[in-house]
N, C-alpha and C positions, 0 to 999 in steps of 0.2 A: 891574165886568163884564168890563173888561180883559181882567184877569188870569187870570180863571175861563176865561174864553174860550180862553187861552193855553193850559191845563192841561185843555183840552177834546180828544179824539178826534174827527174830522171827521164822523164821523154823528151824535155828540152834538149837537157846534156846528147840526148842519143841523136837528135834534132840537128844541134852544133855540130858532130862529129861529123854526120853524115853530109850536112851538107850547109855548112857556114853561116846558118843562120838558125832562129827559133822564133816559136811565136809567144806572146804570152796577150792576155787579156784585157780589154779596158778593165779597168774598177766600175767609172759612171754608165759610161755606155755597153758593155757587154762587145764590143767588136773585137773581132782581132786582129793583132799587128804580129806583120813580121820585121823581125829585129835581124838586118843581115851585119855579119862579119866588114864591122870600118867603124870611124869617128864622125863622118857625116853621110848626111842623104842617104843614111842608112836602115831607118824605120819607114816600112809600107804597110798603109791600113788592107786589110783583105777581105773580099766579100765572103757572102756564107759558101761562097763556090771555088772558096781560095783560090782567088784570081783577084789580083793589083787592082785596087780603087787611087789610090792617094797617095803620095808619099810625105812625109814630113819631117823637116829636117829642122833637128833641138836639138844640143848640147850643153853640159854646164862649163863651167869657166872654167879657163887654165888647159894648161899643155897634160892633156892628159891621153893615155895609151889605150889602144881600143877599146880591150878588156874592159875598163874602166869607165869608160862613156855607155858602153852598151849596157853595165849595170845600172848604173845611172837610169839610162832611158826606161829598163823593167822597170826599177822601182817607180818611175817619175808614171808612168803607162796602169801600173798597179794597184797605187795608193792616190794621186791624184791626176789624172787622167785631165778633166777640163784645163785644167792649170797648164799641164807640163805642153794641151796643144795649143792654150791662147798664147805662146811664147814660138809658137813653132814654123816654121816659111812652109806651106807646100809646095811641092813639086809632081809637076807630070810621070806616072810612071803607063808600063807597056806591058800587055802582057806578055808571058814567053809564045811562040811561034807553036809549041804542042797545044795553048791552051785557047787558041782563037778559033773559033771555028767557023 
């Protein structure tokens, strides 16, 4: 978590603190993804109304510790976005119960 931390933007970092997850940016497409606290099934694309569209689930190889996939997934989210989703599974996500109306 270090490390992740290190490679974090200071609204992110405040983001993580607060509440186990951050979003950061496509590169190609401009969406945003939130990146929650785990190893899998833990990146969700967000509308412009930050509310869950998509979830997608990528990770790079080997036994590797949260902190360290979730950097992963920034950078992968950051710098080649097409790439890191034509590898990616989706999954159905929901939104939370405040945000349905």
């Amino acid at each position: 978590m270090t490390l992740l931390r290190e490679w974090l933007l200071p609204e992110q970092r405040a983001q993580l603190d607060a509440n186990k997850w951050f979003d950061v940016i496509g590169c190609d497409t401009g969406k945003r993804y939130r990146i929650r606290y785990g190893r899998v099934v833990n990146v969700v694309e967000m509308s412009e109304e930050h509310c869950p569209v998509v979830g997608w689930c990528f990770v790079p190889r080997g036994p590797l510790v949260a902190g360290d996939v979730m950097l992963a997934q920034k950078i992968a989210l950051q710098t080649d976005e097409h790439a890191a989703l034509s590898v990616a599974q989706p999954f159905p996500v929901q939104a939370p119960l405040h945000v349905r109306g």
